[in-house]
PAZAPA-4460 file (N, C-alpha, C; in steps of 0.05 Angstrom, whole numbers, plus 32768, in hexadecimal, padded with zeros to 4 digits):
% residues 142
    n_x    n_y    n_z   ca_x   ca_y   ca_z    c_x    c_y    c_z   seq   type   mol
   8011   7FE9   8000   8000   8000   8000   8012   8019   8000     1      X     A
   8008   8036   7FEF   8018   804A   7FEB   8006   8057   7FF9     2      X     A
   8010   8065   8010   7FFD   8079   801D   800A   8098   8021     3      X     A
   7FFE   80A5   800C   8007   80C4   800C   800D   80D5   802C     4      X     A
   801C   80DB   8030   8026   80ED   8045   8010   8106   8052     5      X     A
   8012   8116   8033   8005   812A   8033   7FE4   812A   803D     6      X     A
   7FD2   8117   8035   7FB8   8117   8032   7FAE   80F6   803C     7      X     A
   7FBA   80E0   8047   7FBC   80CD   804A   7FA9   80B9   8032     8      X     A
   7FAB   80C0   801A   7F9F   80AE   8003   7FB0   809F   8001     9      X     A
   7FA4   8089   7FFC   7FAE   806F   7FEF   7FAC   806F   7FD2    10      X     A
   7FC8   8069   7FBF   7FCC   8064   7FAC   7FBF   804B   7FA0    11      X     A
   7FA3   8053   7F8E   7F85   8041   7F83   7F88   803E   7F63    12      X     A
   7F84   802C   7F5B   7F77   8020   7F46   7F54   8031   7F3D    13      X     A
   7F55   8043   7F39   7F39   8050   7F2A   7F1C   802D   7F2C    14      X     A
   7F15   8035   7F32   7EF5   801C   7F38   7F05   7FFE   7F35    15      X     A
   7F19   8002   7F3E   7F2E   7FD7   7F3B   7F28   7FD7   7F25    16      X     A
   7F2C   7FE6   7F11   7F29   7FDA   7EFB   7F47   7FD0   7EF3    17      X     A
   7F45   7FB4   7EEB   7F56   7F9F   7EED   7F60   7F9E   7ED3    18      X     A
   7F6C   7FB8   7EC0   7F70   7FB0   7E9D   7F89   7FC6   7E94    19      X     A
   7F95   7FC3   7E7F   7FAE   7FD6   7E7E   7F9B   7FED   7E70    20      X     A
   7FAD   8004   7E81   7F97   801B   7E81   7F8F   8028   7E91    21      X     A
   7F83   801D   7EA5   7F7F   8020   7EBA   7F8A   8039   7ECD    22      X     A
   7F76   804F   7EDF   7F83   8066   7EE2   7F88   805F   7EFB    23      X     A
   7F99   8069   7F0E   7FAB   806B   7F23   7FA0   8083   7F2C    24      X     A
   7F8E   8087   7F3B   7F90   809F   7F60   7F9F   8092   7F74    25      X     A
   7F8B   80AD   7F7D   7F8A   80AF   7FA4   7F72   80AC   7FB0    26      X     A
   7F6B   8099   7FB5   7F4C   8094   7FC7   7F53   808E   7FE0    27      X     A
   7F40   808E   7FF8   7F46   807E   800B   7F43   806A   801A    28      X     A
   7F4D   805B   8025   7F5A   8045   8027   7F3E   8030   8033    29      X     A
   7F40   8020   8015   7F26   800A   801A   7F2E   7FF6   801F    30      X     A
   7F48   7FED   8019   7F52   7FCA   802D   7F50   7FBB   800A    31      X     A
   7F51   7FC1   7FF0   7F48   7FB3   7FE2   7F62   7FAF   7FCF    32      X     A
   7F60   7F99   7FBD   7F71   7F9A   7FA8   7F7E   7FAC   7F9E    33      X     A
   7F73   7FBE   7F94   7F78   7FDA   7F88   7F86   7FE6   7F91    34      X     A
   7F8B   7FE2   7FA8   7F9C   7FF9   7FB8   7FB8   7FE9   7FC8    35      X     A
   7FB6   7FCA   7FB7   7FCD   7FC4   7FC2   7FE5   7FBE   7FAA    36      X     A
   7FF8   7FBF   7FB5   8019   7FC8   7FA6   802E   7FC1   7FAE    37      X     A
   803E   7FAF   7F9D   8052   7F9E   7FA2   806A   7FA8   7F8F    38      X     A
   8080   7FB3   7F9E   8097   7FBE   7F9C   80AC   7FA3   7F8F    39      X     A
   80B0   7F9F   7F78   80C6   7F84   7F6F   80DE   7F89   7F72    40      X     A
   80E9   7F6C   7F75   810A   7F74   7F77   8115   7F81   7F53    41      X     A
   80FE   7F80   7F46   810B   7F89   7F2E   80FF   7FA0   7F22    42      X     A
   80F5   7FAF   7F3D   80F4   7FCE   7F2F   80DA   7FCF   7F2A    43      X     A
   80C0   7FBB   7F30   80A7   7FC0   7F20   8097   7FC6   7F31    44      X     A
   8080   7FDA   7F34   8068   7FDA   7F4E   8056   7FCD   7F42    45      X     A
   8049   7FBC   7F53   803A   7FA4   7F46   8021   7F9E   7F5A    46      X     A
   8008   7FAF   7F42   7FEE   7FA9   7F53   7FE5   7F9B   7F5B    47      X     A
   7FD5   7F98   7F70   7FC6   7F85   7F80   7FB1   7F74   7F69    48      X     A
   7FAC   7F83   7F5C   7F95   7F77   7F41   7FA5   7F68   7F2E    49      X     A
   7F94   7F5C   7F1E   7FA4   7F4A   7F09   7F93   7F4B   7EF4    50      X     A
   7F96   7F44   7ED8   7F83   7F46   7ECB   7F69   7F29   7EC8    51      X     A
   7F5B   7F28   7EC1   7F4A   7F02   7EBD   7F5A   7EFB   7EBA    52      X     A
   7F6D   7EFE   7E9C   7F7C   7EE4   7E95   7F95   7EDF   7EA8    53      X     A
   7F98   7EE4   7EBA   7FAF   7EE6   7ED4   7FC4   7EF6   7ED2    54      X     A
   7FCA   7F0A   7EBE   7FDB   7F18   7EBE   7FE9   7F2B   7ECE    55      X     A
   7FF6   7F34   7EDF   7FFF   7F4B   7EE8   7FFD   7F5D   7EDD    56      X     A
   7FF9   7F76   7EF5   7FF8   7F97   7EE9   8004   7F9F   7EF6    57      X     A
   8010   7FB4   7EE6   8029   7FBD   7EF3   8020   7FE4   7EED    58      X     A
   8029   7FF3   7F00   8025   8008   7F02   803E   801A   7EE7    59      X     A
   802B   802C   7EDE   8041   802D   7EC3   8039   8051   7EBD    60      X     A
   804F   805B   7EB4   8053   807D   7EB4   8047   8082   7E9D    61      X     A
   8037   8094   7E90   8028   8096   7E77   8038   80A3   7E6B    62      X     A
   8036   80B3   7E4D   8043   80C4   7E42   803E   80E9   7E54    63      X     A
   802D   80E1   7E62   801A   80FC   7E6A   802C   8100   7E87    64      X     A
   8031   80E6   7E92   8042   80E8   7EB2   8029   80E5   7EBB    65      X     A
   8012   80D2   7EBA   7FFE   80CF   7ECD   8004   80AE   7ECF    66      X     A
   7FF7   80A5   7EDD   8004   8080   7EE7   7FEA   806D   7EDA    67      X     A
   7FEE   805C   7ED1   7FDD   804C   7EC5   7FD9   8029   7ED6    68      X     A
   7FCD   801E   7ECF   7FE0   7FFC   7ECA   7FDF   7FF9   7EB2    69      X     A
   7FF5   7FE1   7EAF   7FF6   7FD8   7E96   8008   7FBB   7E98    70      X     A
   8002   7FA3   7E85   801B   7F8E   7E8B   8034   7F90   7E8D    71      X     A
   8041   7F87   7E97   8064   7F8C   7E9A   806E   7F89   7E7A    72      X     A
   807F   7FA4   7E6C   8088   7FA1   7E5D   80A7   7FA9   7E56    73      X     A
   80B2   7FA8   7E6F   80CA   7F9F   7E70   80DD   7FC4   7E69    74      X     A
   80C6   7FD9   7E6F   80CA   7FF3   7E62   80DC   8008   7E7F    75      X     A
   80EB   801C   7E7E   80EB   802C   7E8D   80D8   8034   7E9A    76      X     A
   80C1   803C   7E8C   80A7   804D   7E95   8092   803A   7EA9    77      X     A
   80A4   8026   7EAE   809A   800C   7EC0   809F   8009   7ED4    78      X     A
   80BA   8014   7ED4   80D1   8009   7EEA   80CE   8021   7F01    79      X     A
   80D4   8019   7F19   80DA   8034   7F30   80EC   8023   7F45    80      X     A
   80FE   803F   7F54   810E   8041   7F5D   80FF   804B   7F80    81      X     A
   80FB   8037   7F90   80F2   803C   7FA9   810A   803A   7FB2    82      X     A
   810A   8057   7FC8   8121   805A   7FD0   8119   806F   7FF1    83      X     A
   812C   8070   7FFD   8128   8082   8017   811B   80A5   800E    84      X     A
   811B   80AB   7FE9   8116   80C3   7FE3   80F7   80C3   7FE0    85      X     A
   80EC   80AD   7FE1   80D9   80A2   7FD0   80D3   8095   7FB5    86      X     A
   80B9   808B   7FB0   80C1   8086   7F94   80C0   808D   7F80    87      X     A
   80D5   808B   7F67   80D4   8094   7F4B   80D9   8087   7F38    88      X     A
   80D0   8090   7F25   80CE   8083   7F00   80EC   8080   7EF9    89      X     A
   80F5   8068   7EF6   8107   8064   7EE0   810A   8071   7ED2    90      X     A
   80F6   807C   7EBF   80F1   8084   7EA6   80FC   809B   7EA8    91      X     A
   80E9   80B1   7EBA   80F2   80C7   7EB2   80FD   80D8   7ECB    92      X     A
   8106   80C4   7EE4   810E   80D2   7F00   80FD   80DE   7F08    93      X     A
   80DC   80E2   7F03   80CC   80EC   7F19   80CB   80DF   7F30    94      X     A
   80B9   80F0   7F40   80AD   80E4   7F5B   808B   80D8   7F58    95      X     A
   8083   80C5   7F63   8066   80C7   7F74   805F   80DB   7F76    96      X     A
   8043   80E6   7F75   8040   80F9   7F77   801F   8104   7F77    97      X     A
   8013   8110   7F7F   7FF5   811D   7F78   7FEC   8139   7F6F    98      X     A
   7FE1   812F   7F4F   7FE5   8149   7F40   7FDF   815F   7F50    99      X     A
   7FE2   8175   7F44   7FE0   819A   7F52   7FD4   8191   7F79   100      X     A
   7FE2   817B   7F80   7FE1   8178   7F9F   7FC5   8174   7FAB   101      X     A
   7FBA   8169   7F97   7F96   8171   7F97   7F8F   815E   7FB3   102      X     A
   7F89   8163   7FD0   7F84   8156   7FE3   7F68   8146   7FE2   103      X     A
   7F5A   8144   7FC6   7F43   8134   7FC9   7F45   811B   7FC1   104      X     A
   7F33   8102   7FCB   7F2D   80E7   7FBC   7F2D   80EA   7F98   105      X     A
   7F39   80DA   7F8C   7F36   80DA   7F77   7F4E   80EB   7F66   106      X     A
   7F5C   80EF   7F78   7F70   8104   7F61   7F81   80F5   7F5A   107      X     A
   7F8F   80FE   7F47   7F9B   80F4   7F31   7FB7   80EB   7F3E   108      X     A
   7FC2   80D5   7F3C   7FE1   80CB   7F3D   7FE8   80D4   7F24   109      X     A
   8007   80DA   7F2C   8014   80E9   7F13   8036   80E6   7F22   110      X     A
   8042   80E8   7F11   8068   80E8   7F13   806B   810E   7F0F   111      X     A
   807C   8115   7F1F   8086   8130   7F1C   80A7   8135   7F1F   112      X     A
   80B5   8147   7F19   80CE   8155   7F25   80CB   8158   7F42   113      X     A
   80E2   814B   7F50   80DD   814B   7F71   80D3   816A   7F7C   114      X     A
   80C1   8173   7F88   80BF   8187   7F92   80BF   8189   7FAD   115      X     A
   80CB   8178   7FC0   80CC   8178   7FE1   80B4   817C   7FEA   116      X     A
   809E   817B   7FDE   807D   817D   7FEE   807A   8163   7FF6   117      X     A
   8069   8167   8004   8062   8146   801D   804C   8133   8006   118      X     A
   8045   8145   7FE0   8038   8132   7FDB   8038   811B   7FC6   119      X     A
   805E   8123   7FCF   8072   810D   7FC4   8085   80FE   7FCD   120      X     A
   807B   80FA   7FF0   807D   80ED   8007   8068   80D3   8013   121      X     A
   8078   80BA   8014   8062   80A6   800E   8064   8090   8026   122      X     A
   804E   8087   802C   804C   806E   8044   8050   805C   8036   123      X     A
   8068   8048   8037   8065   8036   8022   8063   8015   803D   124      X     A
   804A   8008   803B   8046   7FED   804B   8052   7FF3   805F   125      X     A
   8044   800E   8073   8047   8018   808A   806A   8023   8091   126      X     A
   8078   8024   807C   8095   8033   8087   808F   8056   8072   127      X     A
   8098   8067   807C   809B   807C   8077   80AE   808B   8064   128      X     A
   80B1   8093   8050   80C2   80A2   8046   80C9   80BE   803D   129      X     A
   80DA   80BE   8048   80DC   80E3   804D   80CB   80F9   802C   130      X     A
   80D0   8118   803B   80C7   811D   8020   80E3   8125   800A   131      X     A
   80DD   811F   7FF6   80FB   8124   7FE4   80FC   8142   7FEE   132      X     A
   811F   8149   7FE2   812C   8160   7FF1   8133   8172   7FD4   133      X     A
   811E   8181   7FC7   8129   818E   7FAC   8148   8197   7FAF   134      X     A
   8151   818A   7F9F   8174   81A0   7F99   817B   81A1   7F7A   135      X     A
   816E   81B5   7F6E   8171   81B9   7F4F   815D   81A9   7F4A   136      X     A
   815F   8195   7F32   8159   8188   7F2A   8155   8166   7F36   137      X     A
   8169   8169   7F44   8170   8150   7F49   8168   814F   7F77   138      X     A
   8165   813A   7F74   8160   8133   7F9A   8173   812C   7FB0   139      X     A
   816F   8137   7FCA   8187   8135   7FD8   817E   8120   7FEB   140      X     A
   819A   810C   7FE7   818D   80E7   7FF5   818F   80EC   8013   141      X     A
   818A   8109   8025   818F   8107   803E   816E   8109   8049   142      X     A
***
């Protein structure tokens, strides 16, 4: 489970819908599939849902920087880097994140440029991770 800092949402699957595509919020916390998330030793976040035909979904960065699922395809825009800064895209070094900080159910998951706000600060399966530390462009690992 990803539990936002800022607004305590849980990182959701839009209605479980179980198919690549699939949009990625912040709802709060119903105990259900949707909202559960498995960190791989090889870089993949991997939904609690699966598709009928048994496939895995894997949480995946759009062209837009909003989070989708989609099957594992072995891509950057797949992969993330959980770390003590929080987590980010392979792809393109964003963070977790909740668009324009919007504190309601339903807002949009999205990847950003670290900006040290708490709403790219994450509970990840009850341990804590700080909020990233802007320095330029790039984040400071303290």
């Amino acid at each position: 489970m990803f539990e936002n800092r800022m607004n305590r949402l849980i990182l959701d699957v839009r209605d479980a819908n179980n198919f690549p595509g699939a949009v990625v919020q912040l709802y709060r916390n119903n105990f259900t599939d949707a909202q559960r998330w498995r960190y791989t030793s090889d870089g993949y976040v991997q939904s609690g849902l699966r598709m009928s035909d048994g496939h895995d979904l894997i949480l995946e960065v759009t062209a837009s920087n909003t989070l989708q699922l989609n099957v594992k395809q072995n891509t950057s825009n797949q992969k993330w880097i959980l770390g003590t800064d929080g987590l980010r895209s392979q792809g393109n070094n964003y963070f977790l994140d909740i668009k324009d900080r919007n504190p309601q159910e339903g807002a949009a998951a999205v990847v950003m440029n670290c900006s040290g706000m708490n709403s790219q600060a994450w509970i990840v399966n009850g341990t804590t991770s700080p909020t990233p530390k802007p320095v330029g462009k790039f984040i400071s690992m303290v």
